[in-house]
C-alpha positions as CSV (number, residue, x, y, z in Angstrom):
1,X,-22.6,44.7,-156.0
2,X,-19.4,42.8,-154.7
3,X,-19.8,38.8,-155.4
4,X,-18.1,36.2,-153.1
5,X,-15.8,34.6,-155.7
6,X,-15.5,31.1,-153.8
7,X,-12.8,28.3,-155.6
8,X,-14.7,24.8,-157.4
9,X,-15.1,22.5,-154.7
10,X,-14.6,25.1,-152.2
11,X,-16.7,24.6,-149.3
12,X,-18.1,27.6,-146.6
13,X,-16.4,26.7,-143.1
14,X,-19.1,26.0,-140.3
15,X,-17.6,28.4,-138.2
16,X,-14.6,31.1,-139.6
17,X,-12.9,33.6,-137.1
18,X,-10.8,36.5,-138.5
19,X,-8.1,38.3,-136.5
20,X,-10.0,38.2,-133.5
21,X,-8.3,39.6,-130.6
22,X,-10.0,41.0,-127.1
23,X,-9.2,43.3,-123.7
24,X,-9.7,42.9,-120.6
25,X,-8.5,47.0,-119.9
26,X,-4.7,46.8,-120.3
27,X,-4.4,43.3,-120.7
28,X,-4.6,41.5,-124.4
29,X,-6.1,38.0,-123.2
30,X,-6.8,36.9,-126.9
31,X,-4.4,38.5,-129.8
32,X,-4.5,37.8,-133.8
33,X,-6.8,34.7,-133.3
34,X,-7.8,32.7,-136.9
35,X,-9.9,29.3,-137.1
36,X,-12.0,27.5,-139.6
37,X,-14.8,24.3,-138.3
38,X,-15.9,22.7,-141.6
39,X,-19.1,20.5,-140.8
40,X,-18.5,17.5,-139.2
41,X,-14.8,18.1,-138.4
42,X,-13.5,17.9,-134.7
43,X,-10.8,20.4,-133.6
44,X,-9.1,20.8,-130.4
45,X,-7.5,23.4,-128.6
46,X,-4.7,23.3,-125.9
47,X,-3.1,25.0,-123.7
48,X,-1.5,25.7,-119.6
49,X,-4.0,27.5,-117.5
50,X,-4.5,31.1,-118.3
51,X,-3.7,31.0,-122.0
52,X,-7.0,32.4,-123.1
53,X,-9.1,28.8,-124.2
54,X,-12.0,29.3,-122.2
55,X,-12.0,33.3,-123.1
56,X,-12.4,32.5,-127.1
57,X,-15.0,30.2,-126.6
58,X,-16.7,33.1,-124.3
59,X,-16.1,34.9,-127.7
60,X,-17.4,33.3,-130.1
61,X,-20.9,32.4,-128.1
62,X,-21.6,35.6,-126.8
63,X,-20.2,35.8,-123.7
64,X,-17.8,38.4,-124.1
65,X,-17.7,40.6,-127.4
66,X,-14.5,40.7,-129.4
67,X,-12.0,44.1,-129.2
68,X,-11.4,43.4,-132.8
69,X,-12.2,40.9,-135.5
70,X,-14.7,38.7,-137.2
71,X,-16.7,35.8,-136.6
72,X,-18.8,34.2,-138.9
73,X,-21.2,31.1,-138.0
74,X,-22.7,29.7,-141.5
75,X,-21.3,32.8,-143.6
76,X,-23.1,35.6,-141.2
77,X,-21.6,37.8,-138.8
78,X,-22.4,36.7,-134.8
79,X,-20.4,39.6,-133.2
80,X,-22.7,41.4,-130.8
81,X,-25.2,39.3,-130.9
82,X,-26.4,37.8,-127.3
83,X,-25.9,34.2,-126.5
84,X,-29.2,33.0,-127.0
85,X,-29.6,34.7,-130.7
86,X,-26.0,32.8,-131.1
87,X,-27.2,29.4,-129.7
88,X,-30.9,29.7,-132.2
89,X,-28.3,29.9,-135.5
90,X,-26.8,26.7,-134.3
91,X,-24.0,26.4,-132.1
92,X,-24.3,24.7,-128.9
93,X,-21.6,24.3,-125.7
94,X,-21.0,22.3,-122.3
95,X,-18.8,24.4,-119.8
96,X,-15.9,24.0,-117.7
97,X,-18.1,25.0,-114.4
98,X,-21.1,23.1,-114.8
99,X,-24.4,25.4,-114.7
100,X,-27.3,23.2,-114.1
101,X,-30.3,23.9,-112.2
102,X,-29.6,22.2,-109.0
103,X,-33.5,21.2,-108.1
104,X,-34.7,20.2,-111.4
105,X,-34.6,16.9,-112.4
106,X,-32.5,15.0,-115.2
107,X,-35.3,15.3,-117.5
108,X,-36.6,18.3,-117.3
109,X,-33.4,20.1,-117.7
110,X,-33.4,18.3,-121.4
111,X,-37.0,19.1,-121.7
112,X,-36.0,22.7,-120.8
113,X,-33.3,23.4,-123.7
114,X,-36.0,22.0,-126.2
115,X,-38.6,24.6,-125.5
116,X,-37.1,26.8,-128.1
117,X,-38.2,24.3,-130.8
118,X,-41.9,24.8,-129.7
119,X,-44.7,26.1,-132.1
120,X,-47.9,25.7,-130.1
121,X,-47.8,29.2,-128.8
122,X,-49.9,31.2,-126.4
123,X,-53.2,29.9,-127.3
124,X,-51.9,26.1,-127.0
125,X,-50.0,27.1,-123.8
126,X,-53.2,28.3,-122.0
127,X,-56.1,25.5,-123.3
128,X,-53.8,22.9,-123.7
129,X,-55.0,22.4,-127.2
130,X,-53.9,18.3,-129.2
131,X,-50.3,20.6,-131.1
132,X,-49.4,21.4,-127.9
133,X,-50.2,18.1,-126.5
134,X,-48.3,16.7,-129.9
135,X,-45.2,19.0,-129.4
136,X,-44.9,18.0,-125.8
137,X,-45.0,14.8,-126.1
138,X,-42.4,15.0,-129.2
139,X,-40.0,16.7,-126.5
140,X,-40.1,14.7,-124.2
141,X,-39.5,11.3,-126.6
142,X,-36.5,13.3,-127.7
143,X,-35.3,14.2,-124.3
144,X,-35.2,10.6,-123.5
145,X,-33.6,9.9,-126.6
146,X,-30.5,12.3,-125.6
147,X,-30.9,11.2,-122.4
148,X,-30.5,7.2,-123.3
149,X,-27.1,8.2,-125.8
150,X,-25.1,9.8,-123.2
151,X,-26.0,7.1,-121.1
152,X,-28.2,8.5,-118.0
153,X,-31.9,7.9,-119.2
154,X,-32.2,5.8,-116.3
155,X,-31.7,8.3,-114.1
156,X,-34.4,10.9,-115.9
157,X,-36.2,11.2,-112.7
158,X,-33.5,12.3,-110.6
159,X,-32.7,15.0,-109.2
160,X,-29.4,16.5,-110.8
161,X,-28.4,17.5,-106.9
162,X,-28.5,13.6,-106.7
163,X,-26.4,12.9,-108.9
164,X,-22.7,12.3,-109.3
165,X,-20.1,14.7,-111.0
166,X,-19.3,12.4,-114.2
167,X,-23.2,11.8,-114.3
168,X,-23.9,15.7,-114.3
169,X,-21.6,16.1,-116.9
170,X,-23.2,14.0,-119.7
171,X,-26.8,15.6,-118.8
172,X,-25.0,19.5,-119.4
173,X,-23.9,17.6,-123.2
174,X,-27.4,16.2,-123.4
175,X,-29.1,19.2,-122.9
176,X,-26.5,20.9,-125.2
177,X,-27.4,18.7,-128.2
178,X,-31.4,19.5,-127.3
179,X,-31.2,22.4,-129.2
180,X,-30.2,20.8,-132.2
181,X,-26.7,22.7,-133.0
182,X,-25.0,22.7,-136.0
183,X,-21.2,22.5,-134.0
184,X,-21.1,21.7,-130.3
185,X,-18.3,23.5,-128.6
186,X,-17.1,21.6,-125.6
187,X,-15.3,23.0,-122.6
188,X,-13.4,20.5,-120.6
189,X,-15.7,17.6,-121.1
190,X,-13.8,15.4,-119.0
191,X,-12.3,17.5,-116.1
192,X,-12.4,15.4,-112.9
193,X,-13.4,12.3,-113.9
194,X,-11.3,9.1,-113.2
195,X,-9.9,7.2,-115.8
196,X,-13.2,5.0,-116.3
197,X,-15.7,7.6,-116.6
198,X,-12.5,9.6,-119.3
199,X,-13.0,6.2,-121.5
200,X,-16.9,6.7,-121.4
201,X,-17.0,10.4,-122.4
202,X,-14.6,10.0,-125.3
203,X,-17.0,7.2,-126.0
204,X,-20.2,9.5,-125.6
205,X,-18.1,12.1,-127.9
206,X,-17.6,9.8,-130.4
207,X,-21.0,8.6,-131.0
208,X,-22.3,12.2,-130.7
209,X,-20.0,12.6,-133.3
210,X,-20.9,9.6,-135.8
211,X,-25.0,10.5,-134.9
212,X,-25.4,13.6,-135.3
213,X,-22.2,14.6,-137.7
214,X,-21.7,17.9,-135.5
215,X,-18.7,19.7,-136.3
216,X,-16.7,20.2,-132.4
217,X,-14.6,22.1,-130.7
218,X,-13.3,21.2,-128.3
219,X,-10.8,22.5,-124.6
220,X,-9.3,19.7,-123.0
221,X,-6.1,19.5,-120.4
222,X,-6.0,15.9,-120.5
223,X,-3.9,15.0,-124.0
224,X,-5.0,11.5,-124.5
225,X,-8.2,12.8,-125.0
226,X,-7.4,16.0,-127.5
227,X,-4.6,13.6,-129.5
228,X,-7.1,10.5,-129.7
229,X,-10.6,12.2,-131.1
230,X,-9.2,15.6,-132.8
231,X,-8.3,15.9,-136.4
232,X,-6.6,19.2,-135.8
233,X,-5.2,21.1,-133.1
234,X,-4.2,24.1,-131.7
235,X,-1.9,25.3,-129.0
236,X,-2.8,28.9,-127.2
237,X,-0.2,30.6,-125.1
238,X,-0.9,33.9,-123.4
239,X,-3.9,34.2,-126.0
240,X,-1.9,33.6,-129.0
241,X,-1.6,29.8,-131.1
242,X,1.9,29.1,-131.4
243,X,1.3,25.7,-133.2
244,X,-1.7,24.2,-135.5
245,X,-1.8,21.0,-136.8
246,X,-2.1,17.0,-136.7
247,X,-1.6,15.5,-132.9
248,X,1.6,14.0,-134.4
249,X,2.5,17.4,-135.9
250,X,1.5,19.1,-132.0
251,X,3.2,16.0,-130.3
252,X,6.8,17.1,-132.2
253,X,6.4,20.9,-132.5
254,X,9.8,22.2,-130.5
255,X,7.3,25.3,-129.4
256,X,4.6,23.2,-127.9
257,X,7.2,21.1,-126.0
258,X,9.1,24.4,-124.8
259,X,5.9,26.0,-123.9
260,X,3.3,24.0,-123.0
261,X,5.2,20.6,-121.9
262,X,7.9,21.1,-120.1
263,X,10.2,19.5,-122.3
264,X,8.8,16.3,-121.3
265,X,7.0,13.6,-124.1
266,X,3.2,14.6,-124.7
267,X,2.1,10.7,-124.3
């Protein structure tokens, strides 16, 4: 039998990705792509429109299935599994076109993403027996819960329809973090928000962060928000990373200015 040899002090990455690389017929969207999330470490990637950001994260949840490579979340394999099956072994993720359920309320889409957790089953389902009544009212205590940290419990009983874009925005990462993940992937968290409601999310991110101790991943266009709460970064350009490291390191990379700047000063 082949052992894992693993270095003293050597710790198992959250999330590792081999060589992955994908198709879309002809056209290599994602080529040669490597990363490792330890737990509790946030990482960023960054990049012009089109490099491929969006398509890895499709990757690694499930989306799409890789041409090549390997990802591992917690040591085991996820390629080919569905999106659910990916989401029940931990990893959780906002997206950059919102997909909430226009006529349910705040509450109820929170409620919703915890109904995997339930153990009542069939029996309490149909006779309404005290574990379901238990388990339901546990839900809904934590939905408020998620609810009053991203800073919209007061608007639980609205409808999301009602509500405005920023708003929406923090109930898609509350319901994310209802189902408990072990990294939280986040897909332009702050696209079209004014400057206000920016400060606020990377607020919200930050104390999801210090909570919870999630590792996260996260796509961003806007810098100040990529440079200010990730530890490391990367830059993708037509799906490869031409740059990894610090947001000092990314702010004076040559390549990254070429490519992805214009020339002109990140900040």
């Amino acid at each position: 039998m082949r052992r894992l040899s693993l270095k003293v002090g050597y710790t198992m990455p959250i999330l590792q990705i081999n060589k992955m690389s994908h198709d879309f017929g002809g056209l290599r969207a994602v080529n040669n792509y490597n990363l490792e999330i330890e737990s509790g470490q946030i990482r960023g990637l960054i990049g012009p429109n089109g490099a491929g950001k969006t398509t890895i994260f499709n990757l690694i949840s499930g989306i799409y299935s890789p041409t090549e490579g390997e990802i591992l979340l917690n040591g085991k394999s996820i390629v080919g599994l569905k999106p659910y099956q990916i989401a029940a072994m931990g990893l959780g993720r906002t997206f950059q076109n919102l997909r909430l359920w226009r006529h349910m309320t705040v509450l109820e889409h929170v409620k919703m993403a915890r109904y995997s957790k339930i153990n009542y089953g069939l029996l309490g389902a149909f006779f309404g027996t005290p574990k379901r009544r238990r388990e339901e009212a546990d839900i809904e205590e934590k939905a408020y819960s998620l609810l009053k940290l991203v800073g919209v419990a007061d608007l639980a009983d609205q409808v999301i329809l009602n509500l405005p874009y920023g708003a929406q925005r923090r109930v898609e990462m509350a319901r994310a973090l209802a189902t408990e993940p072990k990294i939280l992937f986040l897909d332009e968290p702050t696209a079209g928000m004014n400057p206000e409601e920016l400060k606020q999310m990377m607020d919200i991110i930050r104390r999801i962060h210090s909570e919870f101790g999630l590792a996260i991943f996260l796509i961003e266009h806007r810098l100040k928000v990529v440079m200010e709460l990730c530890e490391i970064i990367q830059t993708l350009v037509f799906g490869e990373v031409i740059a990894e490291g610090s947001s000092e390191e990314i702010q004076n990379d040559p390549k990254v200015i070429e490519a992805y700047l214009g020339k002109e000063t990140i900040l």
